[in-house]
PDB file of N, CA, C and O in Angstrom:
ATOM      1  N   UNK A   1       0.824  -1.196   0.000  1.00  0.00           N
ATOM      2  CA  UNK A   1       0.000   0.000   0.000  1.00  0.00           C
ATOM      3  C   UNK A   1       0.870   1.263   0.000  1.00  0.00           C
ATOM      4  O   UNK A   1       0.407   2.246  -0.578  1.00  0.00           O
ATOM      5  N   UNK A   2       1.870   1.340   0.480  1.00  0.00           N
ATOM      6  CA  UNK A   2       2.851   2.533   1.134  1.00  0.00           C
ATOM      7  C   UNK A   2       3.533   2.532  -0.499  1.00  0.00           C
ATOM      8  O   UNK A   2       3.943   3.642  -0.840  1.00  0.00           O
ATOM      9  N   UNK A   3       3.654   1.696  -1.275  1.00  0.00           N
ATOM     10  CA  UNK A   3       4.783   1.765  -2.367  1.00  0.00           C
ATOM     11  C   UNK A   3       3.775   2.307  -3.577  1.00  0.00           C
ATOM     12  O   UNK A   3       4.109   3.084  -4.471  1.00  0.00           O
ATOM     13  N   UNK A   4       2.348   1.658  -3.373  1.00  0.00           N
ATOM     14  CA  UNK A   4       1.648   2.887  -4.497  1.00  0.00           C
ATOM     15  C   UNK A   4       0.870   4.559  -4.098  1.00  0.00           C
ATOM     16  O   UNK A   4       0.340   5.421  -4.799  1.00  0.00           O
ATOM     17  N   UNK A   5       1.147   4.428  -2.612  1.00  0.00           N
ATOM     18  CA  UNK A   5       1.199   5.930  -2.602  1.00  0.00           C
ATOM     19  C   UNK A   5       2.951   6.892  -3.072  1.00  0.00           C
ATOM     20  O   UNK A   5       3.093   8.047  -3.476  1.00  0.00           O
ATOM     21  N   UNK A   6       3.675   6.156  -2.882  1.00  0.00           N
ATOM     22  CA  UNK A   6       4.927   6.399  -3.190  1.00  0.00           C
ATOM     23  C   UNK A   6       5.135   6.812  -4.876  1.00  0.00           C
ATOM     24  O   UNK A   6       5.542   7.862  -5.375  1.00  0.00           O
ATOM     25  N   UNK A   7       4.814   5.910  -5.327  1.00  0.00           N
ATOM     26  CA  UNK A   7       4.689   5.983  -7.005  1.00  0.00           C
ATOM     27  C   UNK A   7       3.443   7.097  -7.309  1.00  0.00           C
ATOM     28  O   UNK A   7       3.629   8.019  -8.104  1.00  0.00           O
ATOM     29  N   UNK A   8       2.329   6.941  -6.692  1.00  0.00           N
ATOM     30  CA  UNK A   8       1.722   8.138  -7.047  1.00  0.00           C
ATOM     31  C   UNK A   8       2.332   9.438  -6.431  1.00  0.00           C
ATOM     32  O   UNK A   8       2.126  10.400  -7.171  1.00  0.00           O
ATOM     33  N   UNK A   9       2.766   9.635  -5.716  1.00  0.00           N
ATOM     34  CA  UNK A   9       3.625  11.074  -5.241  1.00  0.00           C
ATOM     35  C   UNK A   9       4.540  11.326  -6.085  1.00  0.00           C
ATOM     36  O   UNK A   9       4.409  12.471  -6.518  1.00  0.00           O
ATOM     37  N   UNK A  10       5.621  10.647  -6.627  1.00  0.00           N
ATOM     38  CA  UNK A  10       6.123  10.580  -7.162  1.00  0.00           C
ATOM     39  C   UNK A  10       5.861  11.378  -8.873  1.00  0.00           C
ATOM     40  O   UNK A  10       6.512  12.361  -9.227  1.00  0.00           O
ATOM     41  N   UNK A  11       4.606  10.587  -9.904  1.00  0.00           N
ATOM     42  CA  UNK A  11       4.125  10.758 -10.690  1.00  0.00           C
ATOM     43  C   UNK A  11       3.413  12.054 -10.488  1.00  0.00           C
ATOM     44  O   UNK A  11       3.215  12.530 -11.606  1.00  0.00           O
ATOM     45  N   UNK A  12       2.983  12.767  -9.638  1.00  0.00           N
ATOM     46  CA  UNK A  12       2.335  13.588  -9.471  1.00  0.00           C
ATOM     47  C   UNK A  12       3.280  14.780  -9.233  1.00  0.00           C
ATOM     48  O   UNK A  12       3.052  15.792  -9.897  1.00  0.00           O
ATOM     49  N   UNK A  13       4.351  14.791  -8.338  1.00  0.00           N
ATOM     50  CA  UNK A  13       5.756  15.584  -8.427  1.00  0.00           C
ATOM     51  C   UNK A  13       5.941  15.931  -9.770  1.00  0.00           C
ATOM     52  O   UNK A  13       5.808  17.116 -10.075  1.00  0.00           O
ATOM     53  N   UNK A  14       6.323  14.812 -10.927  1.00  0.00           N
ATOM     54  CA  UNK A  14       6.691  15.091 -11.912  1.00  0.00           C
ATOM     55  C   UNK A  14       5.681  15.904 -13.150  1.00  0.00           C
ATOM     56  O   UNK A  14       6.040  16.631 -14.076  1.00  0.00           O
ATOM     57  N   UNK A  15       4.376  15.479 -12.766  1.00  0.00           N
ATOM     58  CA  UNK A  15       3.444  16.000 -13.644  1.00  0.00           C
ATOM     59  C   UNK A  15       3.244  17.291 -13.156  1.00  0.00           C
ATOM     60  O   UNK A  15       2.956  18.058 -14.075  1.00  0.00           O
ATOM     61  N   UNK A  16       3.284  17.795 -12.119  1.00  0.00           N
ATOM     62  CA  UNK A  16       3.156  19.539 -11.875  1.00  0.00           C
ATOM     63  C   UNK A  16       3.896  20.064 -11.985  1.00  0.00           C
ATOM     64  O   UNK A  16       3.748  21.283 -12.073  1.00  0.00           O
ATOM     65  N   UNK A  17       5.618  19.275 -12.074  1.00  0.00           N
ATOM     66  CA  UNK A  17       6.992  20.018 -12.281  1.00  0.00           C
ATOM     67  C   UNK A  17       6.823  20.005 -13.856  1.00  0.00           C
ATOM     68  O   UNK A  17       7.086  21.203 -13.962  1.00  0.00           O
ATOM     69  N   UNK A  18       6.631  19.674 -14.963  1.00  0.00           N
ATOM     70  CA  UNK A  18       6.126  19.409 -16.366  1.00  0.00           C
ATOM     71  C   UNK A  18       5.630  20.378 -16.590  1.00  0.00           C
ATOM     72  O   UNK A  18       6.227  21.161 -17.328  1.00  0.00           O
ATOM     73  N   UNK A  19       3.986  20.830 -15.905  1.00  0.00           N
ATOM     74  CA  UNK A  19       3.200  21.561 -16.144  1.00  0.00           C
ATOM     75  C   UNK A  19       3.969  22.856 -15.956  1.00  0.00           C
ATOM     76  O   UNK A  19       3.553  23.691 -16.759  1.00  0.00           O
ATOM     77  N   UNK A  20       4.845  23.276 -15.260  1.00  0.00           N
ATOM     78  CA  UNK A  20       5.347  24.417 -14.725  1.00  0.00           C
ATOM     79  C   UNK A  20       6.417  25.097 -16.035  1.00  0.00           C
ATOM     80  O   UNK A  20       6.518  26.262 -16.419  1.00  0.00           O
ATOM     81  N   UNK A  21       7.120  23.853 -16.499  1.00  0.00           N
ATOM     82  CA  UNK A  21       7.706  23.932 -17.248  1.00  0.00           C
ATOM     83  C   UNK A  21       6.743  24.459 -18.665  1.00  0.00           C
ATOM     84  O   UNK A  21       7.058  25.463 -19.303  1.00  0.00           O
ATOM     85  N   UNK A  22       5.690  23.705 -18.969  1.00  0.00           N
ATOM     86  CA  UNK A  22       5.045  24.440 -20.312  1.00  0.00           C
ATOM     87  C   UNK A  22       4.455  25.599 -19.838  1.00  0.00           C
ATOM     88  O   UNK A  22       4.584  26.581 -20.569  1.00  0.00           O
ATOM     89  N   UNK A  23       3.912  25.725 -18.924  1.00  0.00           N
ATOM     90  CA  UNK A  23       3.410  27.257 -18.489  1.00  0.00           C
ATOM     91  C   UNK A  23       4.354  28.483 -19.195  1.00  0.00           C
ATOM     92  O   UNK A  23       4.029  29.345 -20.012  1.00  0.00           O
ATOM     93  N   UNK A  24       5.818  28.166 -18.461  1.00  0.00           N
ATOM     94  CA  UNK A  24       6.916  29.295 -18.680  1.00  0.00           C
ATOM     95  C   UNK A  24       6.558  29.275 -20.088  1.00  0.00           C
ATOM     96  O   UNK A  24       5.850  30.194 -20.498  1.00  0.00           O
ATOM     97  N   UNK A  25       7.061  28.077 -21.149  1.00  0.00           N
ATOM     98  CA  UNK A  25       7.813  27.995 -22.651  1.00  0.00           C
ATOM     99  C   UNK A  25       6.284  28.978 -23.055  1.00  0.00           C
ATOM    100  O   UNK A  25       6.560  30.084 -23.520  1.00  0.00           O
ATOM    101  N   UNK A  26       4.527  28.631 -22.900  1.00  0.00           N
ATOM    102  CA  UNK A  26       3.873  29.073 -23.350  1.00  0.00           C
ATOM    103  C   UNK A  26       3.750  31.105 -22.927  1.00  0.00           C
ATOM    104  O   UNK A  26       3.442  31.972 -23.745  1.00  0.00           O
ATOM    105  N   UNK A  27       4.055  31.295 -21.647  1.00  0.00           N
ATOM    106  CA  UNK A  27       4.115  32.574 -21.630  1.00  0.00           C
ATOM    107  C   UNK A  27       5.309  33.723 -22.289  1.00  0.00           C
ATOM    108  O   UNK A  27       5.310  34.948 -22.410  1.00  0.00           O
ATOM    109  N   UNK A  28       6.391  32.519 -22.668  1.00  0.00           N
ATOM    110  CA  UNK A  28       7.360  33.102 -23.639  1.00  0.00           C
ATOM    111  C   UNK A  28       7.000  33.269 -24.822  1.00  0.00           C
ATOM    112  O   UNK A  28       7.642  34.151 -25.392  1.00  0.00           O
ATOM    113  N   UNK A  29       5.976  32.614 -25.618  1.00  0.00           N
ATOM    114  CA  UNK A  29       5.398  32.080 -27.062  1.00  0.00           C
ATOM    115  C   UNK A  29       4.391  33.228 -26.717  1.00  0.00           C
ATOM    116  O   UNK A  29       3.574  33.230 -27.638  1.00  0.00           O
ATOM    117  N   UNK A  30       4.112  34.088 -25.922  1.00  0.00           N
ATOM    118  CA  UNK A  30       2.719  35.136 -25.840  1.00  0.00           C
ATOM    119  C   UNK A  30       3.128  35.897 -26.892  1.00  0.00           C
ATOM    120  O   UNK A  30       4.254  36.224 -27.266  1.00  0.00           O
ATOM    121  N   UNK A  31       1.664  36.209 -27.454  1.00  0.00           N
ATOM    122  CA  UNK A  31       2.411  37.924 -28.255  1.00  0.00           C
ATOM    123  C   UNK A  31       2.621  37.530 -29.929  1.00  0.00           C
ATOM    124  O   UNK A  31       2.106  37.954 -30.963  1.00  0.00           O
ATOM    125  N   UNK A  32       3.635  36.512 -29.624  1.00  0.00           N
ATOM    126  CA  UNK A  32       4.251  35.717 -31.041  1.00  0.00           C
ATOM    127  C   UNK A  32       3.664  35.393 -32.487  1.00  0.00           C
ATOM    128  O   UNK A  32       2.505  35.058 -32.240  1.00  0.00           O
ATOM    129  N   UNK A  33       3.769  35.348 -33.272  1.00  0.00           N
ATOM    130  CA  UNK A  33       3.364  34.220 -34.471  1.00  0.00           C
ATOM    131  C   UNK A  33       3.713  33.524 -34.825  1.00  0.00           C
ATOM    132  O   UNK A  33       4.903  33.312 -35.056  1.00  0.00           O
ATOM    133  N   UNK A  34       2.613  32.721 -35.063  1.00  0.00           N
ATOM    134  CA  UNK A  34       2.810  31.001 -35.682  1.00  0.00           C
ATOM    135  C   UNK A  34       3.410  31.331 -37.197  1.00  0.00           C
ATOM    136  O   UNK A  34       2.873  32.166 -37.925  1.00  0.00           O
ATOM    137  N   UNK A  35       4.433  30.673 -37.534  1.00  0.00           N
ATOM    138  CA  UNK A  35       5.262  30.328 -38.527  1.00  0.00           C
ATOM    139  C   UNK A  35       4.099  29.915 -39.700  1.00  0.00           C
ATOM    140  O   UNK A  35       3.540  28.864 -39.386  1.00  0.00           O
ATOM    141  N   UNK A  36       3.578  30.525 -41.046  1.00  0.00           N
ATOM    142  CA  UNK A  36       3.025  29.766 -41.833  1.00  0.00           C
ATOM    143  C   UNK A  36       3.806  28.265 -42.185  1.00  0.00           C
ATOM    144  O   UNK A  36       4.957  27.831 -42.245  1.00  0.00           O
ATOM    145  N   UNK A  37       2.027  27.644 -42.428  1.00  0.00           N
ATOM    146  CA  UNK A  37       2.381  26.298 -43.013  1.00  0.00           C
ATOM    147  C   UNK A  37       1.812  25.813 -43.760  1.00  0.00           C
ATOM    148  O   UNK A  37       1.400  26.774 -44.409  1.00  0.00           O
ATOM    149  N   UNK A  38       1.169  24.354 -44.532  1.00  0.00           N
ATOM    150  CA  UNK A  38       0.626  23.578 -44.947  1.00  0.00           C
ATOM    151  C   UNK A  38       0.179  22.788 -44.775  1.00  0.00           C
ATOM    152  O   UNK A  38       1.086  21.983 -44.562  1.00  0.00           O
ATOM    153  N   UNK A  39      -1.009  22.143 -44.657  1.00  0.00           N
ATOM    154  CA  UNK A  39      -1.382  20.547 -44.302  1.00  0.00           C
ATOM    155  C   UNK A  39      -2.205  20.031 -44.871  1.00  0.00           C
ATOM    156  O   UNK A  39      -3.281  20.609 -44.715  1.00  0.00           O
ATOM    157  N   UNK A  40      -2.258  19.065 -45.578  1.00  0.00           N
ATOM    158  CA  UNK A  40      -3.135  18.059 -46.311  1.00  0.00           C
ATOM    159  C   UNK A  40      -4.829  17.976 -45.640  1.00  0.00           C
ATOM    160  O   UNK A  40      -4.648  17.489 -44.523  1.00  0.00           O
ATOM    161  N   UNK A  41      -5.833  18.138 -45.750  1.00  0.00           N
ATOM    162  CA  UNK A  41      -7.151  17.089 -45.307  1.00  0.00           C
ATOM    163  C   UNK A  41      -7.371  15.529 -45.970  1.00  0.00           C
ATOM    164  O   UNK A  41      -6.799  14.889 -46.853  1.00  0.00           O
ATOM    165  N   UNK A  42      -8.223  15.341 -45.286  1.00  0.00           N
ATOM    166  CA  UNK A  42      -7.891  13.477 -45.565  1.00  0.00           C
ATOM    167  C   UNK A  42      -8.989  13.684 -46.844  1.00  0.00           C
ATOM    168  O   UNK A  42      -9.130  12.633 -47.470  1.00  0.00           O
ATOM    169  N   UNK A  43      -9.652  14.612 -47.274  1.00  0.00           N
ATOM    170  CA  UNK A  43      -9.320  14.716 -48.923  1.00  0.00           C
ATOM    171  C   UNK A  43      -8.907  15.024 -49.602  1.00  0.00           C
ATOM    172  O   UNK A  43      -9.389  15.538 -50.611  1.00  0.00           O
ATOM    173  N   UNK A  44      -7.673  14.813 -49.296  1.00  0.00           N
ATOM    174  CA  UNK A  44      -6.327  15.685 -50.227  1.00  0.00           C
ATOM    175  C   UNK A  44      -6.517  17.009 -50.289  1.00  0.00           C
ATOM    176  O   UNK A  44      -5.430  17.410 -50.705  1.00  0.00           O
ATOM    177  N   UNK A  45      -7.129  17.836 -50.157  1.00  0.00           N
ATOM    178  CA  UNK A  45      -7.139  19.846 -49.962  1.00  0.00           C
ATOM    179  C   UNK A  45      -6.374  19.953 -49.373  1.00  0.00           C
ATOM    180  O   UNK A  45      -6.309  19.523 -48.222  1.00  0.00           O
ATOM    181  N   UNK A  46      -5.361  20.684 -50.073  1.00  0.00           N
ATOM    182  CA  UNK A  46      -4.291  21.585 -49.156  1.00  0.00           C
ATOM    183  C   UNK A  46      -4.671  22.521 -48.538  1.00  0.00           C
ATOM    184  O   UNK A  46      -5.513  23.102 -49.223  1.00  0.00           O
ATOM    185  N   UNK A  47      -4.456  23.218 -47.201  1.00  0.00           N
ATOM    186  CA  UNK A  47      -4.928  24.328 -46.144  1.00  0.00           C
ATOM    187  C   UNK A  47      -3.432  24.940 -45.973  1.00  0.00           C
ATOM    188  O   UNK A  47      -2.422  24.264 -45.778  1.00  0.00           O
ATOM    189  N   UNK A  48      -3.489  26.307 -46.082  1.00  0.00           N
ATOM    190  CA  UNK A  48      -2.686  27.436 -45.432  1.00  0.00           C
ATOM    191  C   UNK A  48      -2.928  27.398 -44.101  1.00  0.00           C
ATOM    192  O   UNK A  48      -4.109  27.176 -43.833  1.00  0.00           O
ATOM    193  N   UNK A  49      -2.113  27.558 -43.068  1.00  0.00           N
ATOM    194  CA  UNK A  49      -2.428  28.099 -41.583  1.00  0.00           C
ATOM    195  C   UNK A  49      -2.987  29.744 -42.147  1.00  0.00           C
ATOM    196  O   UNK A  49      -4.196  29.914 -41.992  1.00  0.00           O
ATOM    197  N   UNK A  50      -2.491  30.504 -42.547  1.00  0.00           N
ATOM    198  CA  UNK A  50      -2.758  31.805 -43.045  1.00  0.00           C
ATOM    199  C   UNK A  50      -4.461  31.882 -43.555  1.00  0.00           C
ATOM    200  O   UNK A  50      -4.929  32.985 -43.270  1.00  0.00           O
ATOM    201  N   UNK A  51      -5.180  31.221 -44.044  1.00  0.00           N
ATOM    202  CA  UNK A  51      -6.140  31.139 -44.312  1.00  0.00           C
ATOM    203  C   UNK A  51      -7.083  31.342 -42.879  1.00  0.00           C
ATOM    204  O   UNK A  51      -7.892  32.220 -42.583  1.00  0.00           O
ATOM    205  N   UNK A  52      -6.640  30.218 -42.186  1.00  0.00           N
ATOM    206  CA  UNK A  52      -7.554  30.418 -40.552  1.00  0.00           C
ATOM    207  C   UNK A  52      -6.948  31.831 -39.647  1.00  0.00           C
ATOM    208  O   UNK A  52      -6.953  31.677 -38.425  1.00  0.00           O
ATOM    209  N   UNK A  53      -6.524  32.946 -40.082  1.00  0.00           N
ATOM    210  CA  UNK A  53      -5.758  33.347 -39.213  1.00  0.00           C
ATOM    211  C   UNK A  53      -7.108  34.363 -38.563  1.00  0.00           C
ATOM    212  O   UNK A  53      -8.098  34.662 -39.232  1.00  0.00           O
ATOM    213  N   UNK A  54      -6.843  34.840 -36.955  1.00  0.00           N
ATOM    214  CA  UNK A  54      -7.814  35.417 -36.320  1.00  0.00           C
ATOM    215  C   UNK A  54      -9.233  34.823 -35.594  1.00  0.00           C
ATOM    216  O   UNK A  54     -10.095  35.317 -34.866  1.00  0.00           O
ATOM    217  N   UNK A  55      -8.946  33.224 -36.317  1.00  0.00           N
ATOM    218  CA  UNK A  55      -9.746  31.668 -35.819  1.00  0.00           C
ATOM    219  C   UNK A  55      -8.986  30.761 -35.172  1.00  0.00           C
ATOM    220  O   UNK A  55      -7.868  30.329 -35.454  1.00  0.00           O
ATOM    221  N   UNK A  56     -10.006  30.420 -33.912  1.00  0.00           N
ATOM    222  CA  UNK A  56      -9.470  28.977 -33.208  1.00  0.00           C
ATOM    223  C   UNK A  56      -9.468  27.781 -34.394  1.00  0.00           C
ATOM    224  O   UNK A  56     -10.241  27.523 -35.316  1.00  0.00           O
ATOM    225  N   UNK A  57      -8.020  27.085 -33.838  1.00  0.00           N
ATOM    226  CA  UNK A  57      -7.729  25.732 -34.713  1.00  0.00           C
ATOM    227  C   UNK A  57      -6.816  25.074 -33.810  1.00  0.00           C
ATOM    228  O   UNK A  57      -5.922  25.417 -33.037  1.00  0.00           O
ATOM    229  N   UNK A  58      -7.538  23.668 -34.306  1.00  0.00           N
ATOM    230  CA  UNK A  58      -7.443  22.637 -33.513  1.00  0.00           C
ATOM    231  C   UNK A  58      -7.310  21.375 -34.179  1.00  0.00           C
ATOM    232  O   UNK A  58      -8.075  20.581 -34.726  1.00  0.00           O
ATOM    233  N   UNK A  59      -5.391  21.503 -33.819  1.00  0.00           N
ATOM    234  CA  UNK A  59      -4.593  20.470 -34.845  1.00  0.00           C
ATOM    235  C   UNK A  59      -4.454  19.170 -34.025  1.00  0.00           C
ATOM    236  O   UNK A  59      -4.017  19.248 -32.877  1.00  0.00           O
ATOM    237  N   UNK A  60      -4.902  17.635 -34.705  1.00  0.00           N
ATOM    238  CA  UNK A  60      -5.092  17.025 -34.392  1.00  0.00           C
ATOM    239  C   UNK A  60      -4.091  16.065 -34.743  1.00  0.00           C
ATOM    240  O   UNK A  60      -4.511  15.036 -35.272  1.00  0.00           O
ATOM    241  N   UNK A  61      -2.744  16.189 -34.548  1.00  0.00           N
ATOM    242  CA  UNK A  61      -1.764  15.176 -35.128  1.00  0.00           C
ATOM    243  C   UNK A  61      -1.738  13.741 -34.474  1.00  0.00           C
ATOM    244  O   UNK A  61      -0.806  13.028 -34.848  1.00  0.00           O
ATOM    245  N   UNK A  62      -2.713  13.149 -33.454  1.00  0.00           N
ATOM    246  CA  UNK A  62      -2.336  11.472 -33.156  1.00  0.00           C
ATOM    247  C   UNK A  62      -3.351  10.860 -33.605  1.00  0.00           C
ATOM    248  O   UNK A  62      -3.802   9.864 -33.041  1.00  0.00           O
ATOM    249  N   UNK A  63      -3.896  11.406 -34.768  1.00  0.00           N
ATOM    250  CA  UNK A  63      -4.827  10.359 -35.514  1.00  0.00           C
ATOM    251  C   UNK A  63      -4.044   9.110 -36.410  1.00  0.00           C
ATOM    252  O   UNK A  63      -2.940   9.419 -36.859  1.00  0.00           O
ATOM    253  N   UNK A  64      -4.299   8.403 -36.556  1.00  0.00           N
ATOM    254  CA  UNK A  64      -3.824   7.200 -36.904  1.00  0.00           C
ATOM    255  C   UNK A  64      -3.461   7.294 -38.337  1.00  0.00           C
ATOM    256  O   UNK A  64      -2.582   6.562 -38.792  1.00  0.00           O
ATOM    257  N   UNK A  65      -3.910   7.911 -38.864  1.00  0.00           N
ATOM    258  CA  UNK A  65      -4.360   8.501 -40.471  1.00  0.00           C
ATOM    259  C   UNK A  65      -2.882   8.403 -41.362  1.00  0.00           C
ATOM    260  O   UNK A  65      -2.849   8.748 -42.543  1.00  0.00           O
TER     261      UNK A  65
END
């Protein structure tokens, strides 16, 4: 019992020390612009990032696809 509260303390240490870490990198990225790009739809249409600009987007790269 004592060794999976251990491992969860543990895991949980590391996941808020993580989080702390993207906090900073994202409040450095404030302000900034996204680099134009390109990306395929899964019907072949090519998309500009530049096209959505001034719109939420929501890139979905662990699709299996």
């Amino acid at each position: 019992m004592h060794l999976h509260l251990a491992v969860f303390l543990a895991l949980l240490s590391f996941a808020l020390s993580a989080h702390g870490q993207v906090a900073k990198r994202l409040e450095a990225m404030k302000g900034k612009s996204v680099p134009n790009f390109t990306l395929r739809d899964l019907g072949g249409r090519t998309h500009s990032f530049a096209q959505f600009h001034g719109k939420v987007v929501l890139l979905n790269f662990w699709s299996p696809y």
